[in-house]
N, C-alpha and C positions, 0 to 999 in steps of 0.2 A: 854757679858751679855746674860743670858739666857732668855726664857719667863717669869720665874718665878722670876728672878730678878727684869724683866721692870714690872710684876705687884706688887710686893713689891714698888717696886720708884714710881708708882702711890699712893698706898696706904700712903705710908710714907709724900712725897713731895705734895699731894694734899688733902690728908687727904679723899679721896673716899675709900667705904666701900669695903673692896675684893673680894666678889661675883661681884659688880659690877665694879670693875678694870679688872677681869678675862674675863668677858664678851667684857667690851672694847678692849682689848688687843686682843681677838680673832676676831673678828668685825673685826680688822683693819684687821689683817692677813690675816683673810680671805678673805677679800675684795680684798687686790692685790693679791694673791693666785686666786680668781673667773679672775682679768681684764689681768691678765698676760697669764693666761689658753686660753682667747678668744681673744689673739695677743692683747691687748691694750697695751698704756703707761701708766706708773704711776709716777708722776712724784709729791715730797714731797719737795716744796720749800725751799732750804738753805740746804736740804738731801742731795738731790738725785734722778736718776731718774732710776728705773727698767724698761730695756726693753726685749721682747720677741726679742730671733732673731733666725732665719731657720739656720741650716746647713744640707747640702742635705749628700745623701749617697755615702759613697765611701768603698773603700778595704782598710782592714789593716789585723794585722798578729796577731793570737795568742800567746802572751806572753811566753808562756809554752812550745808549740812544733813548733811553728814557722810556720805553715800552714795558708793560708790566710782565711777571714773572711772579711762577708760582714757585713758594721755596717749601720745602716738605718737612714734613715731622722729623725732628731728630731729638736725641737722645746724646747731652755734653756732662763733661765732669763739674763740679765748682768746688771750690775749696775755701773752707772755713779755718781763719788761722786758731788753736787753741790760747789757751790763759795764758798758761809759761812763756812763747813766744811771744805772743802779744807782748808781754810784760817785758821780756829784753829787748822787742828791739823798741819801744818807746823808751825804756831808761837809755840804749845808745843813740838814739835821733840825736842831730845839731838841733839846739837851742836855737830859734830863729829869734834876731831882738832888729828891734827899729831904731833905727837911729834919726835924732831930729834934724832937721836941714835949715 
């Protein structure tokens, strides 16, 4: 689902006028975009939770010519799926079965 989709599903499913879906929809974004940036959690009950986490620097090798390279400390989101989610989408997964040959 794109941005412009989840504001379409607002507009549609709540009947909220599109200028003001677009606005909410970035509001939200933004918002864990600002708490994720300044190391906070976010954590959207039955979601999910987005956390910052460090990985320091180390050496690795350029792809290309294979000389090494230093890659630097950074600071990535991860996301933890909550209970509720988890729970729907393993009740919708395809069934996988074997068939004997």
């Amino acid at each position: 689902m794109t941005r412009n989709e989840l504001v379409e599903a607002l507009v549609r499913l709540r009947g909220i006028p599109r200028p003001m879906a677009e606005r909410v929809v970035s509001t939200v974004l933004e918002s864990i975009q600002t708490a994720l940036v300044a190391g906070d959690r976010v954590e959207l009950r039955g979601f999910g939770t987005f956390q910052p986490r460090s990985y320091r620097a180390y050496g690795g090798r350029n792809p290309r010519n294979g000389e090494p390279v230093k890659v630097a400390p950074k600071l990535l989101p991860v996301f933890r799926l909550g209970k509720e989610l988890r729970e729907a989408m393993v009740e919708k997964s395809p069934t996988t079965t074997r068939e004997k040959v």
